[in-house]
C-alpha positions as CSV (number, residue, x, y, z in Angstrom):
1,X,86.4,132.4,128.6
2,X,88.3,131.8,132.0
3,X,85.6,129.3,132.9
4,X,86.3,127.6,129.5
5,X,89.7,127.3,130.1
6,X,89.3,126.0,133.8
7,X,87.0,123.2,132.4
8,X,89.3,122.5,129.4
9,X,92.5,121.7,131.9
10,X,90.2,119.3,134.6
11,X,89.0,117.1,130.8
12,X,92.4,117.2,129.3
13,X,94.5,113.9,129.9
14,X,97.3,114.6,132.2
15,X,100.0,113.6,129.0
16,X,97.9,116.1,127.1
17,X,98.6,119.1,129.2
18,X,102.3,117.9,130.0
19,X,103.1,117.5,126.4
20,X,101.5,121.3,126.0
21,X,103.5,122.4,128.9
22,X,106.5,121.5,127.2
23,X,105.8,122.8,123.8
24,X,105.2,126.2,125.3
25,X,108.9,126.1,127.1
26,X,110.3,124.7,124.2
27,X,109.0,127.2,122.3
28,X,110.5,130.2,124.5
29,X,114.3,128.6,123.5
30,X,113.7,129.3,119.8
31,X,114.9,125.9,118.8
32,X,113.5,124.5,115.3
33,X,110.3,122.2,116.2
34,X,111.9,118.8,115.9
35,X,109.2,117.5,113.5
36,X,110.4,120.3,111.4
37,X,113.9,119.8,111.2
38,X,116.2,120.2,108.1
39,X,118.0,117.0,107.7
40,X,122.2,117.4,107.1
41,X,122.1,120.9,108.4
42,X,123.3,122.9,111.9
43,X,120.0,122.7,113.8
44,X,119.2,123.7,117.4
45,X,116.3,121.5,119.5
46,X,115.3,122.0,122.9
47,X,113.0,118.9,124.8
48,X,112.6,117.0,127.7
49,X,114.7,113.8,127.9
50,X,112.8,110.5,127.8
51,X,115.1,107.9,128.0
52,X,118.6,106.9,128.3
53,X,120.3,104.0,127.4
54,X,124.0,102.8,126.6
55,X,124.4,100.9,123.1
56,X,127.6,98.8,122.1
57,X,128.3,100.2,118.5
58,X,131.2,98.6,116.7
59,X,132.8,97.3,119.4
60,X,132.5,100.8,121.5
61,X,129.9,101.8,123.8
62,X,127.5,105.1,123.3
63,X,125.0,106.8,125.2
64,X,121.7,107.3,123.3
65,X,119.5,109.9,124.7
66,X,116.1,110.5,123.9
67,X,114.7,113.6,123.9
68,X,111.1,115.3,123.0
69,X,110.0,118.3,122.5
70,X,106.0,117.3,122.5
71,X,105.8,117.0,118.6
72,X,108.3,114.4,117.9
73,X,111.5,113.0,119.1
74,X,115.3,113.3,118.4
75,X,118.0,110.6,119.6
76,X,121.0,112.3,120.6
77,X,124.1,110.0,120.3
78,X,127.3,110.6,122.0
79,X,129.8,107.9,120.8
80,X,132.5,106.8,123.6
81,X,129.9,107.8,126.8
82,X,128.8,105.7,129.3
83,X,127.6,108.2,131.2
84,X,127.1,112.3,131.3
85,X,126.4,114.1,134.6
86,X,123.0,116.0,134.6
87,X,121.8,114.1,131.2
88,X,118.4,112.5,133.0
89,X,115.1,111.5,132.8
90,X,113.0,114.3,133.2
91,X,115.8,117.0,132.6
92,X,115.3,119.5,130.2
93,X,118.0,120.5,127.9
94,X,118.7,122.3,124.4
95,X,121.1,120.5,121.3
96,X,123.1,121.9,118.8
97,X,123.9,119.8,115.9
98,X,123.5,117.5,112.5
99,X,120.3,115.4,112.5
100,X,120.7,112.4,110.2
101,X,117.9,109.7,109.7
102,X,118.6,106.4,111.1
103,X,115.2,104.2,109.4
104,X,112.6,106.3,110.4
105,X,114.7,108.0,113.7
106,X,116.0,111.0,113.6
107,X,119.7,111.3,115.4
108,X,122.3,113.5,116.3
109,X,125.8,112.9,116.9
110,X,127.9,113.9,119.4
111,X,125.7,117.2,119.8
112,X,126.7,120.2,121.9
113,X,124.4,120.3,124.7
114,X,123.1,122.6,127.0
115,X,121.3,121.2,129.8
116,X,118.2,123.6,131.1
């Protein structure tokens, strides 16, 4: 079984075993599997950040932040930022708020963060 395993991790994709890895932390936060999410309703989400980029909405700047949890991805939207220390590429961090759809993306808005 240990020889399976062994094998199993030097054949899996890097990205394979990365997106696994986070899973499993995400999991250990108790946050609701973003793929799984109730839409209009208090949620909490933990994931990895995967992008960051500042968006001019009517007339205003916000920060839109990306963030996965390995199953599926939430953009977090804080309206009026440029910037927020620690929200980074690579950082891990756990949100706290109402997820709307946007087309086919799922948002947040000005969500409570917590970063990891």
């Amino acid at each position: 079984m240990a020889l399976r395993k062994f094998v199993e991790r030097l054949t899996k994709p890097v990205e394979e075993l990365d997106r696994e890895a986070l899973a499993q932390w995400c999991d250990a936060h108790e946050p609701v599997p973003i793929d799984r999410v109730e839409l209009r309703r208090p949620v909490r989400v933990a994931g990895e950040v995967r992008s960051v980029r500042i968006v001019p909405r009517a007339g205003a700047d916000a920060m839109e932040v990306t963030v996965s949890d390995g199953r599926a991805n939430v953009v977090a939207v804080f309206l009026g930022r440029r910037k927020i220390a620690g929200l980074t590429p690579g950082r891990r961090v756990v949100l706290e708020g109402v997820v709307s759809l946007d087309g086919r993306t799922r948002q947040m808005y000005n969500p409570v963060y917590t970063l990891c």
